[in-house]
C-alpha positions in Angstrom: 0.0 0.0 0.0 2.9 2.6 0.8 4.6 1.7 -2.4 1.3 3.3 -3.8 1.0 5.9 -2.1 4.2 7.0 -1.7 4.7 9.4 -4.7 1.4 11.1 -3.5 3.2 11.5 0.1 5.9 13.2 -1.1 3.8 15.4 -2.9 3.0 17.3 0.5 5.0 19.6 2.9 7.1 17.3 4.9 6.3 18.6 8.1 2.6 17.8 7.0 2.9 14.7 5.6 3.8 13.6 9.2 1.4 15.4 11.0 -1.1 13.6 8.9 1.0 10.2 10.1 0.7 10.7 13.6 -3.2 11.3 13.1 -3.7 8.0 11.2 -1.4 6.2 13.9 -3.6 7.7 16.6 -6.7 7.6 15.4 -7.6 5.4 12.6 -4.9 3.3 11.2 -4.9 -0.2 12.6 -1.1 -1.3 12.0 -0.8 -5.2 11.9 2.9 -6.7 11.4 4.3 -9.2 10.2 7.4 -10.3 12.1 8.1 -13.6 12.5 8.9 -14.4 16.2 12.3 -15.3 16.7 14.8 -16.0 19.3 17.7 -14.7 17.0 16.5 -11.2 17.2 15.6 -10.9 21.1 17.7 -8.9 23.5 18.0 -7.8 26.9 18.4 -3.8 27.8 17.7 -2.0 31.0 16.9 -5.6 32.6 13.8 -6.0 30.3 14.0 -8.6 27.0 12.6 -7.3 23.7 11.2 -9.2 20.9 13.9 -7.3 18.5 16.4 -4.5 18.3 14.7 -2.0 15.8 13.7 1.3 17.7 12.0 4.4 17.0 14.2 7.0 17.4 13.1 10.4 18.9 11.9 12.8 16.8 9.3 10.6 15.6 6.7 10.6 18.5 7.6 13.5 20.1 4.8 14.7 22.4 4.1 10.7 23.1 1.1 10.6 20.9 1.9 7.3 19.2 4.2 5.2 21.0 1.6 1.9 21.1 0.6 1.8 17.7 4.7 2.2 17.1 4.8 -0.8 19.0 2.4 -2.6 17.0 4.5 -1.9 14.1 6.9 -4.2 15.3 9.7 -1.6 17.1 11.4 -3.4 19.8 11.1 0.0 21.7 10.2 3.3 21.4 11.9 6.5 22.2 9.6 9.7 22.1 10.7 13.7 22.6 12.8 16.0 23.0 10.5 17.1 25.4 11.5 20.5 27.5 10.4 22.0 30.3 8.0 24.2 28.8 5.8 23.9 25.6 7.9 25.7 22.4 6.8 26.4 19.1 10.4 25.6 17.3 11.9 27.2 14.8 10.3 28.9 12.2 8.5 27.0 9.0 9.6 26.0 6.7 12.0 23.8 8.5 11.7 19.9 7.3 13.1 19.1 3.6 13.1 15.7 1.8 16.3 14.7 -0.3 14.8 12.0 -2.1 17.4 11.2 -4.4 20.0 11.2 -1.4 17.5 8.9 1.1 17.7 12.0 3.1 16.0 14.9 5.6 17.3 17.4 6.4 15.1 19.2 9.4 15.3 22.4 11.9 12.4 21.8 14.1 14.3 23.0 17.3 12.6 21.0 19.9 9.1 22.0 19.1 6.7 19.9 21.7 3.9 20.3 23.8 6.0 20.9 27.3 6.7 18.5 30.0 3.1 18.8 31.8 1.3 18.1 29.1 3.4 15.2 28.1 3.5 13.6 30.9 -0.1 13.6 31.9 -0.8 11.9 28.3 1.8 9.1 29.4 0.1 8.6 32.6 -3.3 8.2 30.8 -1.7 5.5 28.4 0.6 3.0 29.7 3.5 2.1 27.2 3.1 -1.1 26.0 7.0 -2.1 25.1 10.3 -0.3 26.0 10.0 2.6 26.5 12.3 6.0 26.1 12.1 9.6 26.7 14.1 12.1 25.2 14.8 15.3 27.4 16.2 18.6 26.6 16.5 22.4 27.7 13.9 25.3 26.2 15.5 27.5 23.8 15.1 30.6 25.6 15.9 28.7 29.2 18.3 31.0 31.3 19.7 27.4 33.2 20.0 24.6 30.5 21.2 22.3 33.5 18.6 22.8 35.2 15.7 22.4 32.6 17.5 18.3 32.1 16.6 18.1 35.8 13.2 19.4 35.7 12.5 17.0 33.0 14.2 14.2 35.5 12.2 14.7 38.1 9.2 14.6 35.5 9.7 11.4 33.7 11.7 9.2 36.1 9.0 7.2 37.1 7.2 7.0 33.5 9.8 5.3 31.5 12.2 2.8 31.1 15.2 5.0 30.1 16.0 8.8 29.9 18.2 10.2 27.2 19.9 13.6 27.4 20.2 15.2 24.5 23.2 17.5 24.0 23.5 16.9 19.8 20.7 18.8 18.7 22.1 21.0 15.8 19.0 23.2 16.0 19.3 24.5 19.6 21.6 27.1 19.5 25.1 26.1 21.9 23.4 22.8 22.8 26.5 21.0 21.9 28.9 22.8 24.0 27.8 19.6 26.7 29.9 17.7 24.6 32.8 19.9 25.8 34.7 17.7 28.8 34.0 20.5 31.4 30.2 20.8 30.5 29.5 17.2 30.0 30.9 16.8 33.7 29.0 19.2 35.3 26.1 17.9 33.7 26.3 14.4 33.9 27.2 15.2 37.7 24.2 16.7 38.3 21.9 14.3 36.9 23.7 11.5 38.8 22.7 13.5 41.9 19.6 14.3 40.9 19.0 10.9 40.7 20.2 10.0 44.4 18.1 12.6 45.7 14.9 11.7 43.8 16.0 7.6 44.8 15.0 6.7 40.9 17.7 3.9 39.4 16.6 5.3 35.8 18.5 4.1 33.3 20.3 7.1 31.5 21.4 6.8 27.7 23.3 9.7 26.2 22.8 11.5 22.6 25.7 12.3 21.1 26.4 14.5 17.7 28.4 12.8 14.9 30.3 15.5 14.4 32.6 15.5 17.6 36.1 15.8 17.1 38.8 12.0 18.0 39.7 13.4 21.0 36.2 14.2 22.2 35.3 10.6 21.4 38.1 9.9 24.3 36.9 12.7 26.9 33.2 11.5 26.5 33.2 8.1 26.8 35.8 8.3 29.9 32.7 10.4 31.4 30.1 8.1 30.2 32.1 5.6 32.2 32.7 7.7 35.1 29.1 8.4 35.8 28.2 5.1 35.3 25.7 5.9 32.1 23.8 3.2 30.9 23.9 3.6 27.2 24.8 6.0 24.3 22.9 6.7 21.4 25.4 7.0 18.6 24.6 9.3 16.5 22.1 12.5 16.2 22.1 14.4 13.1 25.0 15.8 11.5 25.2 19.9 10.2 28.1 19.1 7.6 28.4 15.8 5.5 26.8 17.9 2.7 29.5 17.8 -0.3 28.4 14.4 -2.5 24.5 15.5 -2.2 22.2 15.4 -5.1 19.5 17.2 -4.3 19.0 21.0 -3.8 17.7 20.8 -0.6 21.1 20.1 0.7 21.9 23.9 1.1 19.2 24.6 3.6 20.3 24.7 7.2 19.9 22.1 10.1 20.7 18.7 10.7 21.1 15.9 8.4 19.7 12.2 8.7 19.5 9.3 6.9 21.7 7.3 4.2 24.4 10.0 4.3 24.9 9.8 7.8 25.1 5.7 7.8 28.5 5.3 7.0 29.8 8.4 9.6 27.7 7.1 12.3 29.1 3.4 11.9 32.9 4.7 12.0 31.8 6.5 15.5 29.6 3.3 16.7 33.1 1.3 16.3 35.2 4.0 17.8 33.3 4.2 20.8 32.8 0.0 21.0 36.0 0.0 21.1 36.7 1.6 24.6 33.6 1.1 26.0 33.0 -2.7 25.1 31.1 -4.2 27.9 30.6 -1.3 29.8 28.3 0.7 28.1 25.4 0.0 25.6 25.3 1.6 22.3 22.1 2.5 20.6 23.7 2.8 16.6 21.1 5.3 14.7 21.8 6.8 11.1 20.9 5.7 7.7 19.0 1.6 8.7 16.1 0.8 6.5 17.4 -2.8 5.8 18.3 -5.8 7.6 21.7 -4.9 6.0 22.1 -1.5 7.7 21.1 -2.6 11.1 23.7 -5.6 10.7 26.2 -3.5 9.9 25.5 -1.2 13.0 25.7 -3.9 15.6 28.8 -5.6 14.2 30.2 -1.9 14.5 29.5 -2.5 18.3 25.7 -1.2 18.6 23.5 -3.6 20.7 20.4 -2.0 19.5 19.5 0.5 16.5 16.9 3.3 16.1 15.4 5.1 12.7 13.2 7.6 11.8 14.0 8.6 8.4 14.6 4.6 7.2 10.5 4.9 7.9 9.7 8.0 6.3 11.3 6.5 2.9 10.7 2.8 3.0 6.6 3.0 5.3 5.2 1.9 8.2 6.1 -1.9 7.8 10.3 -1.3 8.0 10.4 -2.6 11.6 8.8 -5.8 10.2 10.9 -5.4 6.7 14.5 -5.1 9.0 13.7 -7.8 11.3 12.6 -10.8 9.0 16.2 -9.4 6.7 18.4 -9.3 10.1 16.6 -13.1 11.3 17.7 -14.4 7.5 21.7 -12.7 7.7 22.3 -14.3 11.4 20.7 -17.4 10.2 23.2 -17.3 7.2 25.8 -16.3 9.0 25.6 -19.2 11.6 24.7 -17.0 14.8 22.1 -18.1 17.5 21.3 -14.7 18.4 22.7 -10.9 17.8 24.6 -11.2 21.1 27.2 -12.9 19.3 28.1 -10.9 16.6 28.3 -7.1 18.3 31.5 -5.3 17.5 32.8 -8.2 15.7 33.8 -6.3 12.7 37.6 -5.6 12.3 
């Protein structure tokens, strides 16, 4: 049906196209999928198994409007947000562009969402039915950016079964300057003690840009360990990455996702795998819309994977699409279950 449909999709404003998504998640479509069950694909994270590693990453859902129909899609789990303290409008529209002939978006949304009050009374109304993640970040006009992660903490601890802090967004204006060792500290510090005060053993994951320099990678993940974070979601979208584009849309400002990111995201995925290895999950996100492309993610070193844009080109049934493709590689490649093959590429 998507393969019909599609070309009349694209034919509306982006940003419409998945407004008009949500409302047929959330009030009329009836998604049925079609993944086969299989012990291959099943894995443990946060102390909670999942019937596969395919994610929603946030972005998607991200006032929390959708998450169970997402689940009946087939996603293993389901991250929704960036939610902030208060309700914000964004950025200004235009602000999402398709680059169709690159498998690409290229978006400046800047956090737009219905606040954290809102939110989180919608959450409490409608237990998630899967894993469950929420995406936290500061308001754009917030005179303590700190403090606006540990408003949201205090929030959403006891609604889901992770927290990620976002500090990659391209579209919030010095948001990445947590990725600066000093920062990150100070941060990270305070939600650790945020977290002691409020008693919550929340499991924290970490957003991260691509675009970090080699010896951030070093500096981050030594904090990551420090603070004892859960998991790191490897990678957000990229501003740069722009050169071997196709399609005009390339010039307009904000962050990059999809196929061109895949192959930067994967070199990061390893880097990090390799310090971190056992200590700290990685969520791999950036360019997957095949059983091929989350394969290559977790033998980079990502336990799980996330998409958004991988559904916004290939329709609602990719969870179902990258699960049967990633059940037939392990099979073919002699592997019980994913477990075994993380980070084992060279």
């Amino acid at each position: 049906m998507f393969s019909k449909i599609r070309s009349l999709i694209f034919k509306l404003d982006p940003e419409l196209a998945h407004t008009l998504a949500i409302k047929a998640l959330k009030f009329s479509y009836n998604p049925i999928n079609n993944i086969r069950k299989d012990s291959s694909i099943e894995t443990s994270i946060f102390g909670k198994l999942i019937t596969n590693p395919i994610g929603v990453a946030a972005g998607f859902d991200k006032d929390a409007e959708v998450y169970n129909p997402l689940f009946r899609l087939g996603f293993g789990f389901v991250e929704v947000g960036t939610i902030t303290p208060l309700k914000q409008y964004g950025n200004s529209k235009p602000r999402v562009f398709r680059l169709e002939e690159d498998e690409a978006l290229i978006n400046r949304l800047g956090f737009n969402n219905s606040g954290a009050d809102i939110i989180s009374s919608r959450i409490r109304s409608s237990s998630p039915n899967g894993l469950f993640g929420i995406n936290i970040g500061p308001n754009k006009d917030t005179k303590n950016r700190l403090e606006d992660y540990l408003i949201c903490l205090r929030k959403f601890h006891v609604l889901g079964d992770y927290l990620t802090i976002n500090i990659s967004s391209p579209n919030t204006e010095n948001l990445r300057s947590f990725h600066n060792q000093n920062e990150l500290d100070e941060l990270l510090n305070a939600i650790r003690e945020e977290k002691q005060t409020l008693k919550s053993d929340i499991p924290i994951a970490v957003k991260i840009s691509p675009d970090i320099d080699e010896i951030n990678i070093e500096q981050i993940a030594e904090l990551l360990i420090k603070y004892n974070i859960d998991a790191v979601i490897i990678s957000n979208t990229t501003d740069r990455n722009r050169e071997n584009l196709k399609n005009i849309n390339k010039l307009e400002k904000g962050g990059l996702s999809g196929k061109p990111l895949e192959r930067k995201s994967n070199l990061l995925i390893n880097r990090f795998y390799k310090i971190l290895k056992d200590k700290i999950k990685i969520i791999g996100v950036g360019g997957i819309d095949s059983g091929k492309s989350a394969y290559e993610k977790i033998i980079c070193g990502a336990n799980l994977v996330q998409l958004y844009t991988g559904m916004i080109y290939q329709g609602p049934n990719v969870a179902s699409k990258i699960s049967n493709e990633l059940i037939d590689i392990l099979k073919n490649e002699g592997a019980k279950n994913i477990s075994e093959v993380i980070g084992t590429k060279n």
